[in-house]
C-alpha positions in Angstrom: 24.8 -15.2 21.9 23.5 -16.7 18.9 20.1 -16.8 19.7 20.3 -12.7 20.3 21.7 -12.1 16.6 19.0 -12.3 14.0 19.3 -15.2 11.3 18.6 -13.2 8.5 17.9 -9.3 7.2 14.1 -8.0 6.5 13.4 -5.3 3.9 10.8 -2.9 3.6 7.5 -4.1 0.9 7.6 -0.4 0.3 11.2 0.7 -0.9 10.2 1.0 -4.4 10.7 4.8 -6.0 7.1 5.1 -7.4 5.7 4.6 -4.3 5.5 8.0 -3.0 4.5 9.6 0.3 1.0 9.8 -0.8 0.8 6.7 -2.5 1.3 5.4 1.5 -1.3 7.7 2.8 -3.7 6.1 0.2 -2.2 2.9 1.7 -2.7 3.7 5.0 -5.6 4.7 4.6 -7.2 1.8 2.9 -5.8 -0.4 5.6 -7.6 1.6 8.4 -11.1 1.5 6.6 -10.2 -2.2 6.1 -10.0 -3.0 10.0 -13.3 -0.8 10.3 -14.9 -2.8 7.6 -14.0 -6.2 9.5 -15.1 -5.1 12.9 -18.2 -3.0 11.6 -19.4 -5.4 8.5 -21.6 -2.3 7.2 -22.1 -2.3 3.8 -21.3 1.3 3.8 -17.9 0.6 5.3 -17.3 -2.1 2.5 -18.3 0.2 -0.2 -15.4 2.4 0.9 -12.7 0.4 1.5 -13.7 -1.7 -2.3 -13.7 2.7 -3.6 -10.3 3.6 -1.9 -8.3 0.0 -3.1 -9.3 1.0 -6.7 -8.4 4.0 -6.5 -5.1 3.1 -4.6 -4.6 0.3 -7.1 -4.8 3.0 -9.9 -2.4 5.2 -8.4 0.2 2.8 -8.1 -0.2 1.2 -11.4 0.1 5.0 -13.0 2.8 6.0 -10.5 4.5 2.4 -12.1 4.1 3.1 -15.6 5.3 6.7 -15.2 8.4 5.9 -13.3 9.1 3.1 -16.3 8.3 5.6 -18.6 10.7 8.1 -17.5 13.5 5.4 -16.9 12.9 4.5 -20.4 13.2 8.1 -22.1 
């Protein structure tokens, strides 16, 4: 019976409240272009996925700051 009952509990990487439904698209997103850029190796593929992790990057360091902002005030 043991070996049926998991050892220990797993938690979600995304349960943070500034991470926001579109912030996962964005994620989501830049994860599929990433497996297109590995099985393509265009340049043009690269060039996006390196466009859309800035600009995901961005958007969760501002969604970040704003939550901590608003805790703050």
């Amino acid at each position: 019976m043991e070996s049926q009952i998991p050892a220990r509990q797993t938690t979600s990487k995304f349960d943070v409240p500034w991470i926001d439904p579109q912030i996962k698209r964005m994620g989501r997103k830049k994860q599929r272009l990433y497996n297109k850029l590995k099985k393509s190796k265009k340049e043009s593929d690269k060039v996006a996925f390196q466009s859309l992790k800035k600009e995901t990057n961005k958007a969760v360091k501002k969604a970040h700051w704003d939550y901590v902002n608003k805790a703050l005030t």
